[in-house]
C-alpha positions in Angstrom: -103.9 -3.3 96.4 -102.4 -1.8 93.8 -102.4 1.7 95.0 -99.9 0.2 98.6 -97.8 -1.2 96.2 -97.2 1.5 94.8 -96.3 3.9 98.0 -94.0 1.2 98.8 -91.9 2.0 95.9 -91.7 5.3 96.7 -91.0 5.1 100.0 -87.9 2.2 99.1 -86.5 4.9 96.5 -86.5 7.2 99.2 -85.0 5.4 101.5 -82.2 3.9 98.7 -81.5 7.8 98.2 -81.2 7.8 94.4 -83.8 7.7 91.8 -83.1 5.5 88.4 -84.6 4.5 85.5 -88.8 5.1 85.5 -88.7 7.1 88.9 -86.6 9.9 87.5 -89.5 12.5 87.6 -87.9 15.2 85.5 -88.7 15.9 82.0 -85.0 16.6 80.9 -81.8 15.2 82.4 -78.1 16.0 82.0 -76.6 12.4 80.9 -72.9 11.0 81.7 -71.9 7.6 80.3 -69.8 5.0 81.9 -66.8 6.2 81.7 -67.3 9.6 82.8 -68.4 11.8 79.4 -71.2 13.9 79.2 -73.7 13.2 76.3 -75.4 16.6 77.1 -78.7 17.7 77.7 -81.8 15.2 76.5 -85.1 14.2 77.2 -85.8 11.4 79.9 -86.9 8.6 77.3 -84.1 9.5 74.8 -81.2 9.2 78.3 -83.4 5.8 79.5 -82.8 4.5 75.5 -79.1 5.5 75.8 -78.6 3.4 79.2 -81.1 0.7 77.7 -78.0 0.8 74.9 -75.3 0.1 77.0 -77.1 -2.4 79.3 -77.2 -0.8 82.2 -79.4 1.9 84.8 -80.0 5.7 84.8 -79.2 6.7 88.1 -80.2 10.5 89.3 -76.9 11.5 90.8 -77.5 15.5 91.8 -81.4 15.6 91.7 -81.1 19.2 92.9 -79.3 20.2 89.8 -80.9 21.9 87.2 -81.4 20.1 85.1 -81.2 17.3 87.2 -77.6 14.9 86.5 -78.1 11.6 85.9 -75.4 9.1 85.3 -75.2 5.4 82.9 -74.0 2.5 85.9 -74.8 -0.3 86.9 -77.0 0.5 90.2 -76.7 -2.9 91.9 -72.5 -2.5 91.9 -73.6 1.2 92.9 -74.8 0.9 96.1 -72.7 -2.2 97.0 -69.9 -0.1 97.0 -71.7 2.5 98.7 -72.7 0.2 101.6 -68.8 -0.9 101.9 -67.5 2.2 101.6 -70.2 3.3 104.7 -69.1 0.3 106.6 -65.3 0.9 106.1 -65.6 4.6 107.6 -68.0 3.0 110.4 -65.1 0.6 111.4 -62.6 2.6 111.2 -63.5 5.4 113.6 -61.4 5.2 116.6 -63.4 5.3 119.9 -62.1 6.5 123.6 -62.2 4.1 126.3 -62.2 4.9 130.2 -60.4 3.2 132.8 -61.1 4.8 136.4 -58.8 3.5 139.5 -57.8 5.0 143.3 -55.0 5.6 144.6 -55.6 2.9 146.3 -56.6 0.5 144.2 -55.3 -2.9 145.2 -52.5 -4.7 143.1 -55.6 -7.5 141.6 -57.8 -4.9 140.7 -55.0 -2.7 138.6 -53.6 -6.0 137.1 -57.6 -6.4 136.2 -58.2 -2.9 134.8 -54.9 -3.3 133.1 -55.9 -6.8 131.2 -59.5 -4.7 130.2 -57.0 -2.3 128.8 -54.9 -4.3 126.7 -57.9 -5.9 125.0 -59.1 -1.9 124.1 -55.5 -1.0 122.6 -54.9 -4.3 121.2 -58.4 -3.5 119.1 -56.4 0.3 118.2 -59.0 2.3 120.4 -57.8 5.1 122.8 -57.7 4.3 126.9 -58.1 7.1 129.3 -56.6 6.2 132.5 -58.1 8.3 135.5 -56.9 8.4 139.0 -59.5 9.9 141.2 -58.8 11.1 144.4 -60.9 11.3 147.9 -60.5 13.4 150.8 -56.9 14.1 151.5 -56.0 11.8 148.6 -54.9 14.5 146.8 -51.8 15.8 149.3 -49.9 12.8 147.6 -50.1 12.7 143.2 -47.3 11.0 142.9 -48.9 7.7 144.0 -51.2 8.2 141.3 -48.4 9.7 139.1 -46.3 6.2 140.0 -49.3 4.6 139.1 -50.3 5.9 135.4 -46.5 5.5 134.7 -46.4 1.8 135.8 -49.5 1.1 133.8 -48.0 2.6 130.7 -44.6 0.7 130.9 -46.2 -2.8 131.4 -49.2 -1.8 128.1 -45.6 -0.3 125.9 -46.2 -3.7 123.5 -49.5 -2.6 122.1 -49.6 1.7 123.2 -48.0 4.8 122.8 -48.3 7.5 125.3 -50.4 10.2 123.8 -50.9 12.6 127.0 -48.1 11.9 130.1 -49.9 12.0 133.5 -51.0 15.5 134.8 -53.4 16.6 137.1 -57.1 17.5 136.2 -59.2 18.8 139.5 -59.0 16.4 142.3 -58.3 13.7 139.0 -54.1 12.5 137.1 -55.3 11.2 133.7 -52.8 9.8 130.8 -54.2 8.9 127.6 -52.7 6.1 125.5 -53.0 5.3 121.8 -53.4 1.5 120.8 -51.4 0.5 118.2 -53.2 -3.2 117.8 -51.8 -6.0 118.6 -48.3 -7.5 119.2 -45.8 -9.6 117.1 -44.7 -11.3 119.6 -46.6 -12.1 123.0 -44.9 -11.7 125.9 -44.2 -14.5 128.1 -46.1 -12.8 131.5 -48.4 -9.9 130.0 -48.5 -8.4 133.7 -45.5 -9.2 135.7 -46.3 -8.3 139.0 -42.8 -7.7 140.2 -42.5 -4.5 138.2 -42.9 -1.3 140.3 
């Protein structure tokens, strides 16, 4: 029983990354204190007294160093800030979002896609509008030109054109940037008047 025990450890200090205290496997380390000095070169039991000392862990921070550097910290506030900093690159990635219409896509539907699309730029995410055309479609962009330009002048309150309409293949895309939401909501988000 003891012997799974103990490959559980190992595995959770592999997973956690970072080695401290006891699982430090190197006979000598390169120490750094708390606030950033180096103490030198020393043995492992004389750099686990020195953190003992100040109350806090040995943490192996370049185990491919030679000899391996280990800092004084406290490892709990370690990897807390580890796991925020993670989560505050994670959340703030900006992702690219796809709208597809026809040229002929009724006046409900656009208003639809066009709802779907304020919620995307209202969150700061990109929307790629695409116009795909059919058949003979094609003899007549400016409908789909007419369109992508509408769509940006009613979304103005939470976007910022990034790429005007142009023609891709037998496809017009425009690309807008969100800029989150509003200060002030408009009265009719998608005024069906407007042409």
């Amino acid at each position: 029983m003891a012997r799974h025990s103990r490959s559980k450890d190992v595995r959770e200090s592999q997973d956690e990354g970072a080695r401290i205290n006891k699982r430090i496997r190197a006979f000598e380390v390169r120490v750094i204190d708390p606030d950033g000095e180096q103490l030198g070169v020393m043995r492992l039991e004389d750099a686990l007294d020195s953190a003992q000392g100040f109350g806090l862990d040995l943490v192996e921070v370049a185990p491919n160093a030679r000899p391996p550097v280990c800092k004084i910290m406290d490892y709990g506030k370690y990897k807390y800030e580890m796991s925020k900093k993670a989560q505050k690159s994670k959340s703030a990635r900006v992702e690219l979002k796809e709208i597809k219409m026809r040229p002929k896509t009724d006046e409900h539907d656009f208003h639809t896609k066009l709802r779907k699309a304020r919620g995307f730029l209202e969150k700061t995410n990109k929307v790629k509008f695409t116009v795909r055309f059919r058949g003979r479609e094609i003899t007549h962009p400016e409908i789909a030109r007419a369109m992508l330009e509408r769509a940006a002048k009613i979304l103005t309150d939470v976007s910022d054109v990034e790429a005007n309409p142009r023609l891709e293949g037998r496809a017009m895309t425009m690309t807008l940037n969100g800029t989150g939401p509003p200060e002030e909501v408009p009265e009719n988000l998608l005024d069906s008047n407007e042409s």
